[in-house]
Biotite code that builds the C-alpha atoms (Angstrom):
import biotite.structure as struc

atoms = struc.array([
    struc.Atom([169.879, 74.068, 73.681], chain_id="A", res_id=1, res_name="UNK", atom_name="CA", element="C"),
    struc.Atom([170.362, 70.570, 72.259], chain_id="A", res_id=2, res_name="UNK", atom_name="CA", element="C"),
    struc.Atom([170.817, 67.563, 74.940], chain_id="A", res_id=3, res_name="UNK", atom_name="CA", element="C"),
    struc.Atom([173.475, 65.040, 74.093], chain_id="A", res_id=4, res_name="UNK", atom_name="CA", element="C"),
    struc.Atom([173.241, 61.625, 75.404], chain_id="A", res_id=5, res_name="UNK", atom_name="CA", element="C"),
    struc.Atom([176.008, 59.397, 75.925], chain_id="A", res_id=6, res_name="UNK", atom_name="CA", element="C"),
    struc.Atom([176.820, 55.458, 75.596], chain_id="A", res_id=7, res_name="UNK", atom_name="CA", element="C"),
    struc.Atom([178.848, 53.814, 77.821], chain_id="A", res_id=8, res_name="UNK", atom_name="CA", element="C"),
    struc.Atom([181.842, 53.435, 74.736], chain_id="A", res_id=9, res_name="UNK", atom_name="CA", element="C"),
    struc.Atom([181.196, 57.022, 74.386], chain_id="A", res_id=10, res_name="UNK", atom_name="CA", element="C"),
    struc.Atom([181.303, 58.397, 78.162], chain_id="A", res_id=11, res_name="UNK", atom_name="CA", element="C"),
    struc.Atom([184.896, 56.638, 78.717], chain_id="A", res_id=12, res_name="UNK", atom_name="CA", element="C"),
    struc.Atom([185.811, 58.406, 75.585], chain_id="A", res_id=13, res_name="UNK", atom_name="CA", element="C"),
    struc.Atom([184.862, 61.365, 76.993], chain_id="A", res_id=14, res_name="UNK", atom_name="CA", element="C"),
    struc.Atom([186.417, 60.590, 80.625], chain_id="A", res_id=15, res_name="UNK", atom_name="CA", element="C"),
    struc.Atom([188.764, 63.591, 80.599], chain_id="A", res_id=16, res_name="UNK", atom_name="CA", element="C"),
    struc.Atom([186.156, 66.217, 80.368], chain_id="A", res_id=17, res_name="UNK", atom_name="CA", element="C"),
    struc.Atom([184.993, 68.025, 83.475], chain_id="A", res_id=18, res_name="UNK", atom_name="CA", element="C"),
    struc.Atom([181.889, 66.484, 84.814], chain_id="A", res_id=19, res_name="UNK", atom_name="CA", element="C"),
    struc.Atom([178.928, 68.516, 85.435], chain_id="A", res_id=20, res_name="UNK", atom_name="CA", element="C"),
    struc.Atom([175.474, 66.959, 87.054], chain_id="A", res_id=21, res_name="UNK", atom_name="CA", element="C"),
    struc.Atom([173.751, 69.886, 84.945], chain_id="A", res_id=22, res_name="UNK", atom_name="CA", element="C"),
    struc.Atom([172.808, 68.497, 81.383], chain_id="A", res_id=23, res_name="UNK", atom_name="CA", element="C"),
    struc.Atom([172.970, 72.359, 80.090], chain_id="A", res_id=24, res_name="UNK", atom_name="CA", element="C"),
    struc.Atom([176.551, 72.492, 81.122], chain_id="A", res_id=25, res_name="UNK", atom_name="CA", element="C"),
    struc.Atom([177.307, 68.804, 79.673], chain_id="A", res_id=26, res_name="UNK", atom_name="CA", element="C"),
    struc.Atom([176.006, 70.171, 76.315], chain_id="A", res_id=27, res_name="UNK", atom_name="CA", element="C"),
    struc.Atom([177.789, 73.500, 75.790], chain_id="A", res_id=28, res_name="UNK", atom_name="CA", element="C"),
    struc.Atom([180.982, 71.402, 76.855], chain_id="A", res_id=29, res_name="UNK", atom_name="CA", element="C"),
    struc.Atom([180.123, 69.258, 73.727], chain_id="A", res_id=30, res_name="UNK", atom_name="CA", element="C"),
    struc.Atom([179.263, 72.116, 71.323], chain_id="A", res_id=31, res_name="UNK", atom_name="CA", element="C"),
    struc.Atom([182.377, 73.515, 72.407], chain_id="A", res_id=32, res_name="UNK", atom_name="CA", element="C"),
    struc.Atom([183.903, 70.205, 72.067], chain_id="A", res_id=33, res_name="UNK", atom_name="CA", element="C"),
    struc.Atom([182.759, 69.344, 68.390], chain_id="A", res_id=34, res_name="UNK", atom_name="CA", element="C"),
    struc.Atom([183.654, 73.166, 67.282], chain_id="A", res_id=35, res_name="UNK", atom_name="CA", element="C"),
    struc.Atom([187.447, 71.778, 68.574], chain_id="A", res_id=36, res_name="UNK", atom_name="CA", element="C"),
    struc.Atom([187.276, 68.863, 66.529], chain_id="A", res_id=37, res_name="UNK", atom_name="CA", element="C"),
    struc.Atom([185.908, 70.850, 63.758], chain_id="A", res_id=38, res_name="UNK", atom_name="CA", element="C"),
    struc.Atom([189.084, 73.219, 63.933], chain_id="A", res_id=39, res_name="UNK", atom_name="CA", element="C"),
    struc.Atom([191.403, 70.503, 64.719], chain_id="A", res_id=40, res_name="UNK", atom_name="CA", element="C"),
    struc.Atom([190.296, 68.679, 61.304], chain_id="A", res_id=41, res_name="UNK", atom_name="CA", element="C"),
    struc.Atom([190.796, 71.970, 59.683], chain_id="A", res_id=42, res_name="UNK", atom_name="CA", element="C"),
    struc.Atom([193.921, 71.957, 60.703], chain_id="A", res_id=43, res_name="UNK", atom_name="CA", element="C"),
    struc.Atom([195.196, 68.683, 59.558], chain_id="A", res_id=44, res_name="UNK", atom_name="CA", element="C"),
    struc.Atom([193.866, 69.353, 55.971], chain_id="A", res_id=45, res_name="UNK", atom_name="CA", element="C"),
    struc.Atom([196.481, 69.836, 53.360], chain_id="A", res_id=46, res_name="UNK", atom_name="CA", element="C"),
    struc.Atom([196.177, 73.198, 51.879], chain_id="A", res_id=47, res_name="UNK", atom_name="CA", element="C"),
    struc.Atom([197.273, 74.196, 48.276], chain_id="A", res_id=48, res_name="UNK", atom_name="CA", element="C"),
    struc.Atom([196.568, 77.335, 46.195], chain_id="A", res_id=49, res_name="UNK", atom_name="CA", element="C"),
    struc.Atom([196.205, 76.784, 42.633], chain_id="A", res_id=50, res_name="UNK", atom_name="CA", element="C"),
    struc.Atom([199.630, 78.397, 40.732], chain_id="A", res_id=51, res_name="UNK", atom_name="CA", element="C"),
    struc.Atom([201.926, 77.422, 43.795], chain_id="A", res_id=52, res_name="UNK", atom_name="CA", element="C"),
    struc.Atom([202.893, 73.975, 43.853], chain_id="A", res_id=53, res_name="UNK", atom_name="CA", element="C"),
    struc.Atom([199.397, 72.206, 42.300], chain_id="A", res_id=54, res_name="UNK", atom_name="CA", element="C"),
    struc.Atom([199.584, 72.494, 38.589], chain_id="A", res_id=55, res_name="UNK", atom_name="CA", element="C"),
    struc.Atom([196.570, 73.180, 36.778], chain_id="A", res_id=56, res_name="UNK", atom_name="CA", element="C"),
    struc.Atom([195.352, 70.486, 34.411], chain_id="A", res_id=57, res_name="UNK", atom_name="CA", element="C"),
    struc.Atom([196.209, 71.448, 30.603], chain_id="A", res_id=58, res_name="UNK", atom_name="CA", element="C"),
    struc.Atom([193.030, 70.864, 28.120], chain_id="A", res_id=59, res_name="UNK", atom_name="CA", element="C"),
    struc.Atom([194.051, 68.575, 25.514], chain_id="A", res_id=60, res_name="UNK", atom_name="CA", element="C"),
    struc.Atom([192.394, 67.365, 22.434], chain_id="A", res_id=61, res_name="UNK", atom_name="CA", element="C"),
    struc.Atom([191.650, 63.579, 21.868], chain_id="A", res_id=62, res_name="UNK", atom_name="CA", element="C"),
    struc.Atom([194.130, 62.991, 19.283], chain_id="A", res_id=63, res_name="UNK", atom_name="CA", element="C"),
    struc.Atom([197.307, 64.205, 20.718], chain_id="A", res_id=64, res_name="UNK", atom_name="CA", element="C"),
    struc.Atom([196.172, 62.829, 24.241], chain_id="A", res_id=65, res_name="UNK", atom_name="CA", element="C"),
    struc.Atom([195.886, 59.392, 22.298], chain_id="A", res_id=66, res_name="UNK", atom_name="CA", element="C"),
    struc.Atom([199.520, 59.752, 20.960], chain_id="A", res_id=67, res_name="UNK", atom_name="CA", element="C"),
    struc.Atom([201.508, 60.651, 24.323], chain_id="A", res_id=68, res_name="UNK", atom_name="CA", element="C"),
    struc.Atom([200.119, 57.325, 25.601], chain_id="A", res_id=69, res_name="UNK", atom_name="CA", element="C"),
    struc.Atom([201.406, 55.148, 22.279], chain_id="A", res_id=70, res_name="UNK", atom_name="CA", element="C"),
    struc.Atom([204.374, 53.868, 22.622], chain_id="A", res_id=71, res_name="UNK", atom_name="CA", element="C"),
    struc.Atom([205.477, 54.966, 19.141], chain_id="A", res_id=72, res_name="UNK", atom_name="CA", element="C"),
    struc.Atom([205.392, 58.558, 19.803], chain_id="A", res_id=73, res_name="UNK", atom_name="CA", element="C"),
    struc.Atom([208.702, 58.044, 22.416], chain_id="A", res_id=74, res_name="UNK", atom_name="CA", element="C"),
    struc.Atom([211.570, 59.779, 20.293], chain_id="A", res_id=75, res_name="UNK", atom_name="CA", element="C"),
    struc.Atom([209.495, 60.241, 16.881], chain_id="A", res_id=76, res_name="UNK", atom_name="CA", element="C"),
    struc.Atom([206.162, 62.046, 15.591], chain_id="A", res_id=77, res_name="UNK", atom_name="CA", element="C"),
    struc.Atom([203.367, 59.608, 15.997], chain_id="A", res_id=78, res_name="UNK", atom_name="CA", element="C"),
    struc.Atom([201.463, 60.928, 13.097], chain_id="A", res_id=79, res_name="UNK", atom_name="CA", element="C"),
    struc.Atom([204.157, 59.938, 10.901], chain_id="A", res_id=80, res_name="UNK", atom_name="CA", element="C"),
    struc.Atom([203.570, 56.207, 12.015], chain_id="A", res_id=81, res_name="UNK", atom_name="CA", element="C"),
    struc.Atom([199.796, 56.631, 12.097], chain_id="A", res_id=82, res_name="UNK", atom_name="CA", element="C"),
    struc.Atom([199.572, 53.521, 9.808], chain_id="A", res_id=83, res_name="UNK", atom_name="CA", element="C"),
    struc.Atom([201.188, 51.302, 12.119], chain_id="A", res_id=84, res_name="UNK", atom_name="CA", element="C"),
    struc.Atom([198.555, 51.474, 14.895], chain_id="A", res_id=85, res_name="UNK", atom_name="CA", element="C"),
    struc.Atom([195.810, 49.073, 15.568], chain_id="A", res_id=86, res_name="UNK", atom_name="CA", element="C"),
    struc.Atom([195.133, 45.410, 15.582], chain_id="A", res_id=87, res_name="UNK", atom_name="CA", element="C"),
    struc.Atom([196.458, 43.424, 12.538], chain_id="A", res_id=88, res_name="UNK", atom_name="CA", element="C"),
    struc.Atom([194.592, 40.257, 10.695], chain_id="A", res_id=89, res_name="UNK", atom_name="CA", element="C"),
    struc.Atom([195.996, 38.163, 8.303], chain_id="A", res_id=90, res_name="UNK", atom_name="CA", element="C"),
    struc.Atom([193.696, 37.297, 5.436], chain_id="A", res_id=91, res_name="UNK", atom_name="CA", element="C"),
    struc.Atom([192.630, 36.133, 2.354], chain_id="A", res_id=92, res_name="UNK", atom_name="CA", element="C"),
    struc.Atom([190.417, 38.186, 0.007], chain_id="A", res_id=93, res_name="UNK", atom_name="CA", element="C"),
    struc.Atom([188.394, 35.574, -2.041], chain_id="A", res_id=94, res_name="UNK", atom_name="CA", element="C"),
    struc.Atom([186.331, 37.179, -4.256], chain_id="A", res_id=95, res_name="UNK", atom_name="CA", element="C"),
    struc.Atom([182.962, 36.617, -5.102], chain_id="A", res_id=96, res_name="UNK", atom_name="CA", element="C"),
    struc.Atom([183.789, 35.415, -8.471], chain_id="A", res_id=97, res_name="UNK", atom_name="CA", element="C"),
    struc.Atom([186.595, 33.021, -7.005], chain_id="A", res_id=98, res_name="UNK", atom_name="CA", element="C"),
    struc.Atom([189.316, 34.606, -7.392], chain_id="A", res_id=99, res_name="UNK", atom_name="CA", element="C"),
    struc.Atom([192.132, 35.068, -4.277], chain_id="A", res_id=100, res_name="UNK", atom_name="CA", element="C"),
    struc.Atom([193.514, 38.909, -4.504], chain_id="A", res_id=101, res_name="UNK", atom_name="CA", element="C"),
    struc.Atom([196.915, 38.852, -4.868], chain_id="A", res_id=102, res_name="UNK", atom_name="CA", element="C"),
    struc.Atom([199.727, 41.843, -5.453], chain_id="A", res_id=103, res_name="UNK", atom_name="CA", element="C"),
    struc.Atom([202.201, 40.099, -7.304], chain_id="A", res_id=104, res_name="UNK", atom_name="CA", element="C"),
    struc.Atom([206.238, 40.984, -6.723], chain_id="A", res_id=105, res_name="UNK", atom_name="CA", element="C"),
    struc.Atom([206.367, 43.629, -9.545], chain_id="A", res_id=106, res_name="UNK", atom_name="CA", element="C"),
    struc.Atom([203.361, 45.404, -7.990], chain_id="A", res_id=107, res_name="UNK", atom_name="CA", element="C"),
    struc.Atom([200.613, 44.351, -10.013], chain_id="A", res_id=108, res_name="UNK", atom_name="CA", element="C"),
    struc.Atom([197.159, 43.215, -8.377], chain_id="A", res_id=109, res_name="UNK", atom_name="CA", element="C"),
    struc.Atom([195.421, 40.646, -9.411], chain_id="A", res_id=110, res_name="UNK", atom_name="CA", element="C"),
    struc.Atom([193.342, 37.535, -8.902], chain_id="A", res_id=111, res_name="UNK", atom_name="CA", element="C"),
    struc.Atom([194.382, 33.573, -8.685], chain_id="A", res_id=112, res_name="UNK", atom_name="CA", element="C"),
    struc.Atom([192.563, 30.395, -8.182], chain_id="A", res_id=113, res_name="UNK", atom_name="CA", element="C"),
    struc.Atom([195.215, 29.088, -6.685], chain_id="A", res_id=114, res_name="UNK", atom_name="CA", element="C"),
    struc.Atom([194.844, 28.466, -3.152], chain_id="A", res_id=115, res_name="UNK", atom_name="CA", element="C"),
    struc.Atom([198.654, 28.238, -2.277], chain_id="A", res_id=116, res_name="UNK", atom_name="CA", element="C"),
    struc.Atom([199.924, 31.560, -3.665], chain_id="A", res_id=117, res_name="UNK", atom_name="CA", element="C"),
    struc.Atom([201.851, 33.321, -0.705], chain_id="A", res_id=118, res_name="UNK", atom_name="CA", element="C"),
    struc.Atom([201.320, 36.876, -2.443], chain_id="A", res_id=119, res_name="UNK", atom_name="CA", element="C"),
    struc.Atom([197.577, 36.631, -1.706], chain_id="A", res_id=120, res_name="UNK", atom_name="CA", element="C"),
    struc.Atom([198.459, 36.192, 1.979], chain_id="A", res_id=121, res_name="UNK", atom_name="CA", element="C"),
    struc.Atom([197.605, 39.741, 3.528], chain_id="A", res_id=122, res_name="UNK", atom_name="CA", element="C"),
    struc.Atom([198.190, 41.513, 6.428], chain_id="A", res_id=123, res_name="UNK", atom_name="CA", element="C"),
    struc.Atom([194.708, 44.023, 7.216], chain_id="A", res_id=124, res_name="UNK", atom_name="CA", element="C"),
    struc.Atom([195.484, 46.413, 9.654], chain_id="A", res_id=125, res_name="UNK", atom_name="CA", element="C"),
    struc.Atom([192.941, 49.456, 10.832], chain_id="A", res_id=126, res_name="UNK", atom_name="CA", element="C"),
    struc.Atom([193.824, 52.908, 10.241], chain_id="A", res_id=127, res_name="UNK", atom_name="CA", element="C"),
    struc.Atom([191.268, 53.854, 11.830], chain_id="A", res_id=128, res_name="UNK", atom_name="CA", element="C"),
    struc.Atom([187.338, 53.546, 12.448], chain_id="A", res_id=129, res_name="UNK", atom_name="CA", element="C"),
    struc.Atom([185.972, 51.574, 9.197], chain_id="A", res_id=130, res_name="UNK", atom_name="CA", element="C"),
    struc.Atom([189.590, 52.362, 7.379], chain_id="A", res_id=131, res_name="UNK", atom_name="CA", element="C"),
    struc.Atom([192.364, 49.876, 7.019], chain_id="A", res_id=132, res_name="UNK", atom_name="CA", element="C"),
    struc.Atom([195.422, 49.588, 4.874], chain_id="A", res_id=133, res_name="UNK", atom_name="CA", element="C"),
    struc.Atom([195.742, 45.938, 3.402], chain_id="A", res_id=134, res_name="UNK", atom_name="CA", element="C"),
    struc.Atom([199.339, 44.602, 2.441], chain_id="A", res_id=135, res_name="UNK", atom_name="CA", element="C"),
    struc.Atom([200.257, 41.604, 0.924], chain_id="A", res_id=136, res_name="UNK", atom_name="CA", element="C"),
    struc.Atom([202.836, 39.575, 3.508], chain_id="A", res_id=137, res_name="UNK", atom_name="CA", element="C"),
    struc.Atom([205.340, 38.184, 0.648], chain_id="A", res_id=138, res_name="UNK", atom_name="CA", element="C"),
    struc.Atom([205.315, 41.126, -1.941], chain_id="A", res_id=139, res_name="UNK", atom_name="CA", element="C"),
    struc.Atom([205.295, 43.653, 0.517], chain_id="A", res_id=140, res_name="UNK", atom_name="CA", element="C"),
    struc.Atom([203.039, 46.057, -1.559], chain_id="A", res_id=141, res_name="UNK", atom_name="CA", element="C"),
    struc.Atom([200.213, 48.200, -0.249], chain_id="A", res_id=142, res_name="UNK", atom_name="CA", element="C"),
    struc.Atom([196.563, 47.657, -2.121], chain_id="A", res_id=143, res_name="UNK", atom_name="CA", element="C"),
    struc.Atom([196.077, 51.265, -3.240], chain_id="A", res_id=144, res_name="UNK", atom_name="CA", element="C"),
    struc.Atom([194.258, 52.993, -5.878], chain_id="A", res_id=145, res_name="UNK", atom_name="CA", element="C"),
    struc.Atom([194.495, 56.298, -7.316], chain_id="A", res_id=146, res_name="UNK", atom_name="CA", element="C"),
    struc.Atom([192.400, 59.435, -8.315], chain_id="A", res_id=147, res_name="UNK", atom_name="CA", element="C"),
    struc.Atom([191.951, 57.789, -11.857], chain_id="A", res_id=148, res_name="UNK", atom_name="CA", element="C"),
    struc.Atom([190.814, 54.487, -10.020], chain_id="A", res_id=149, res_name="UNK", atom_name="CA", element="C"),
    struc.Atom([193.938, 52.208, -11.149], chain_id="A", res_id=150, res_name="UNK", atom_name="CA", element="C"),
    struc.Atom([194.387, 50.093, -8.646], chain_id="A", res_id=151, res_name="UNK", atom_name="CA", element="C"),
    struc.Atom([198.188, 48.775, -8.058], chain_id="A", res_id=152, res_name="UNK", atom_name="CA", element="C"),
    struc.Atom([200.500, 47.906, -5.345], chain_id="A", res_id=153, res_name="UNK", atom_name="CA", element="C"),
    struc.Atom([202.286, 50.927, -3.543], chain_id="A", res_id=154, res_name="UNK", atom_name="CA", element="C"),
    struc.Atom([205.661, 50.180, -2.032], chain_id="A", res_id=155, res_name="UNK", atom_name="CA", element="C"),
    struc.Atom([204.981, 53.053, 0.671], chain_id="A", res_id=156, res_name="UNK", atom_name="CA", element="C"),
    struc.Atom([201.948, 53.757, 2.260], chain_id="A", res_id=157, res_name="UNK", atom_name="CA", element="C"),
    struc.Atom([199.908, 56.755, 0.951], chain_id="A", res_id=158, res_name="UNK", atom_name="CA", element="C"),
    struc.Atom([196.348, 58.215, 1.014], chain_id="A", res_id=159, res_name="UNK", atom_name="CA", element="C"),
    struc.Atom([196.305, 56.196, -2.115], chain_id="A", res_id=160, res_name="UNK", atom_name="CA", element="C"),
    struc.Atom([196.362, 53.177, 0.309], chain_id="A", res_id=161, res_name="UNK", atom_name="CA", element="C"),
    struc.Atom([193.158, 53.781, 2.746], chain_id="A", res_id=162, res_name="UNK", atom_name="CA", element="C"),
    struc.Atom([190.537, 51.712, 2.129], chain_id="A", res_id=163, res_name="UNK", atom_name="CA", element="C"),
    struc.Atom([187.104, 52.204, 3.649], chain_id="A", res_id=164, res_name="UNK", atom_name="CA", element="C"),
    struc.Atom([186.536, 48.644, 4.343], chain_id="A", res_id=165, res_name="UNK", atom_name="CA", element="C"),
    struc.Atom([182.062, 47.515, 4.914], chain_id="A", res_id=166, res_name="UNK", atom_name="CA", element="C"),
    struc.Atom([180.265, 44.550, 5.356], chain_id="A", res_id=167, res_name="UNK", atom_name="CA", element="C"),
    struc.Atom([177.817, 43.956, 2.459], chain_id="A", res_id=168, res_name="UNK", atom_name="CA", element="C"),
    struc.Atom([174.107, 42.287, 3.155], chain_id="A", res_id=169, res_name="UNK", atom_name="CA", element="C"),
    struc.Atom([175.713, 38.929, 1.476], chain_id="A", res_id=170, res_name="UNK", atom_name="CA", element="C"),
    struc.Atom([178.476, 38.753, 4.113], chain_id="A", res_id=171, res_name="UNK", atom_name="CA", element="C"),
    struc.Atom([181.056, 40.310, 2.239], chain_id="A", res_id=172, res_name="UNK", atom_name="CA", element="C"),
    struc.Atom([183.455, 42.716, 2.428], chain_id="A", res_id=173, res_name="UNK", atom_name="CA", element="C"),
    struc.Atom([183.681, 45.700, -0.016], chain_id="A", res_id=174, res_name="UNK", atom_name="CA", element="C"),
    struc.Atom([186.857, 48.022, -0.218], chain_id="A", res_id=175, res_name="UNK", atom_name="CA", element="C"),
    struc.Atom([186.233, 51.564, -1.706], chain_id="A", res_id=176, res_name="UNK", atom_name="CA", element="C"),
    struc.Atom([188.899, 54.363, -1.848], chain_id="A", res_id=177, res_name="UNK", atom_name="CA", element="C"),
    struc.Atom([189.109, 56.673, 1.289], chain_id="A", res_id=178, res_name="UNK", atom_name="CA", element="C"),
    struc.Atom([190.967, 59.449, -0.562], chain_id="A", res_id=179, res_name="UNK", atom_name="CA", element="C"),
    struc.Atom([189.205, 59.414, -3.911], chain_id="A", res_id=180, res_name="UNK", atom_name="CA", element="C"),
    struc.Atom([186.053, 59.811, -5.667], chain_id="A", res_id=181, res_name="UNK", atom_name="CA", element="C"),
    struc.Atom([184.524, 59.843, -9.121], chain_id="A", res_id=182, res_name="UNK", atom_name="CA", element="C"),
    struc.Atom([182.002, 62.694, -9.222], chain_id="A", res_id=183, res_name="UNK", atom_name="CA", element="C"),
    struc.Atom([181.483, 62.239, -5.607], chain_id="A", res_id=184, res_name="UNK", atom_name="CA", element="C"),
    struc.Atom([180.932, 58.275, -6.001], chain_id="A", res_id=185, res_name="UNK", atom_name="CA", element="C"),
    struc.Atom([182.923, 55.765, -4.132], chain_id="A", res_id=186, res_name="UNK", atom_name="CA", element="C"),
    struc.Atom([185.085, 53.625, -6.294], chain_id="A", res_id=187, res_name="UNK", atom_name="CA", element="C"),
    struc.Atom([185.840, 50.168, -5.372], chain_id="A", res_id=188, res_name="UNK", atom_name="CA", element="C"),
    struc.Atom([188.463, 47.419, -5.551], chain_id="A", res_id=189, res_name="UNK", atom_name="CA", element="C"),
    struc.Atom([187.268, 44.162, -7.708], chain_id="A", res_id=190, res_name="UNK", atom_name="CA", element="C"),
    struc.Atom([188.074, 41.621, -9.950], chain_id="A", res_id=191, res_name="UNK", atom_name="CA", element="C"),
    struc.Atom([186.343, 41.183, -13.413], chain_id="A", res_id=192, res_name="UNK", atom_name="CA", element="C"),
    struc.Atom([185.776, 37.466, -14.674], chain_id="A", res_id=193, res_name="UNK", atom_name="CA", element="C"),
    struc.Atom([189.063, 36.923, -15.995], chain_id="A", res_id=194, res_name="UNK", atom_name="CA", element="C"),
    struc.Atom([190.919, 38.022, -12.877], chain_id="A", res_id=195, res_name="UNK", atom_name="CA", element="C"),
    struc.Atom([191.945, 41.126, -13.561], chain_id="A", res_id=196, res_name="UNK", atom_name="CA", element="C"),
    struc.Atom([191.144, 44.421, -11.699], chain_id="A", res_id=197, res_name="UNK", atom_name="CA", element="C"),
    struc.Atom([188.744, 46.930, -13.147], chain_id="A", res_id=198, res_name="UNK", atom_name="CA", element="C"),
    struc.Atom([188.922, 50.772, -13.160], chain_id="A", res_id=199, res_name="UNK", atom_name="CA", element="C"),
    struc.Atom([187.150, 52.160, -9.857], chain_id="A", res_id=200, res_name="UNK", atom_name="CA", element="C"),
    struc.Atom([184.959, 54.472, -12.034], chain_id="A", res_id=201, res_name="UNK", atom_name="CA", element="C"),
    struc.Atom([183.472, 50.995, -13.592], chain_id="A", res_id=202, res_name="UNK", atom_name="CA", element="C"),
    struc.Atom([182.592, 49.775, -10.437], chain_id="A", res_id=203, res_name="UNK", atom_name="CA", element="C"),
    struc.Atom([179.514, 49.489, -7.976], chain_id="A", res_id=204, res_name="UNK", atom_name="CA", element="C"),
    struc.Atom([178.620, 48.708, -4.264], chain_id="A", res_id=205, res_name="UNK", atom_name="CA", element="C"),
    struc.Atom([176.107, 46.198, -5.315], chain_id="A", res_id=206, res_name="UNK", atom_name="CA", element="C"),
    struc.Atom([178.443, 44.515, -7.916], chain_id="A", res_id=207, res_name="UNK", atom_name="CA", element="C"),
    struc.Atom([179.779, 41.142, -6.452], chain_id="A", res_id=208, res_name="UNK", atom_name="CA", element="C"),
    struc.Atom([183.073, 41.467, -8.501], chain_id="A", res_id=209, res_name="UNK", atom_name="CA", element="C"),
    struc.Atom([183.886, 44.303, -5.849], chain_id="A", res_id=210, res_name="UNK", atom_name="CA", element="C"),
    struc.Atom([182.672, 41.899, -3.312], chain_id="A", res_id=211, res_name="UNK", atom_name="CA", element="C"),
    struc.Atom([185.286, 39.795, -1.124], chain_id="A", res_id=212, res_name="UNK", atom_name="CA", element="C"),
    struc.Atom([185.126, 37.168, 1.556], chain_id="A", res_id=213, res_name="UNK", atom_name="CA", element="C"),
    struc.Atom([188.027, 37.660, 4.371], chain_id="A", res_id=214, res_name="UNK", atom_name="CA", element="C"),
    struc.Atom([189.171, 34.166, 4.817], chain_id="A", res_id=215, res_name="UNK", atom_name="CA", element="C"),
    struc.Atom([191.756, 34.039, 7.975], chain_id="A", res_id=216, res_name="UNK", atom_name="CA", element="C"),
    struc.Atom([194.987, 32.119, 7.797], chain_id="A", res_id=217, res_name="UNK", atom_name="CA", element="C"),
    struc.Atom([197.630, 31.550, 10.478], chain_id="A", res_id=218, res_name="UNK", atom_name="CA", element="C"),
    struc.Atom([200.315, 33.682, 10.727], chain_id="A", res_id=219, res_name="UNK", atom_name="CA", element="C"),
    struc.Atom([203.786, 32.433, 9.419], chain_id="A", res_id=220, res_name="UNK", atom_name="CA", element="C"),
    struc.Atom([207.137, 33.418, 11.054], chain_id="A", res_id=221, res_name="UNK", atom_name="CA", element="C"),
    struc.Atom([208.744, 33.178, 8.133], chain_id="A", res_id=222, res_name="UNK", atom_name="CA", element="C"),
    struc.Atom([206.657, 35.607, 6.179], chain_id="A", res_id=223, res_name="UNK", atom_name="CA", element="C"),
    struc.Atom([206.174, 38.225, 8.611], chain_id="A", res_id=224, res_name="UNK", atom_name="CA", element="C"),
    struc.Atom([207.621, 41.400, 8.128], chain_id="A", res_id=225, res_name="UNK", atom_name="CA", element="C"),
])
């Protein structure tokens, strides 16, 4: 039989339990005592069965979990907007042969050495990891290139848009299709010497015309859209 021995703090606590000179009786009066504490706490638990009024938790995958907690799935499919998500930079694509990318207001891309030209502004947002859709502020086209490597501006955005967007060994950015390959190489966005944009079959990771240095600029209320 186990012997309990009490502190002062702890006798006056216990002050309204029958005393007993015998230590055996002191100690089944505890035992008894901490098996009515025990069943007391038992007591004052909450108790819920599973089914009744606890739902279960529903398994959910990451990408629809993801989409109830943006705030542009309220009222409207999310994966319609998927485009719109993620952090935006405004930039300036200055290519290695210096050239600033620009998509001009009929939709054509191409390359200027002028500094000032507002169609070369562009907004680069992420799609998603190492994808981004680039769009130029004052045209409002999307850089895009299609499955026969053209590359153009797209008023709407497409898979045609997605650009797998990697940091060269020089420092520079590359942008090769997402959606499309030629015989199962990438094909890339880039300016020959003259300033004009070359078919993405032509065109080479390790070429510096496909090469392009993000240059940031400040964001203009008057151009933003």
């Amino acid at each position: 039989m186990c012997k309990w021995r009490l502190t002062q703090g702890a006798a006056a606590a216990f002050a309204h339990l029958p005393a007993s000179s015998s230590s055996s009786s002191f100690s089944c009066g505890c035992c008894c005592f901490v098996v009515l504490l025990f069943w007391m706490s038992a007591l004052a638990l909450p108790c819920h069965e599973p089914g009744r009024d606890t739902p279960l938790p529903k398994a959910t995958n990451s990408s629809s979990s993801s989409s109830a907690s943006s705030p542009a799935s309220a009222g409207r499919h999310v994966r319609s907007y998927y485009h719109l998500s993620g952090d935006v930079h405004w930039r300036k694509l200055y290519s290695y042969n210096k050239f600033f990318l620009r998509i001009e207001p009929n939709g054509k891309v191409s390359g200027t050495k002028s500094q000032d030209c507002p169609d070369s502004i562009m907004a680069i947002r992420s799609v998603e990891t190492g994808v981004v859709a680039v769009k130029s502020i004052n045209s409002n086209y999307y850089l895009a290139m299609n499955k026969n490597g053209k590359v153009y501006g797209s008023k709407v955005f497409n898979n045609d848009c997605k650009l797998k967007e990697r940091i060269e060994e020089n420092g520079y950015n590359t942008y090769a299709s997402y959606f499309w390959k030629n015989n199962g190489r990438q094909m890339f966005v880039a300016l020959n010497g003259r300033g004009a944009t070359k078919k993405g079959q032509k065109t080479r990771r390790k070429n510096t015309t496909a090469h392009f240095l993000p240059m940031a600029v400040e964001p203009r209320i008057d151009l933003y859209y």
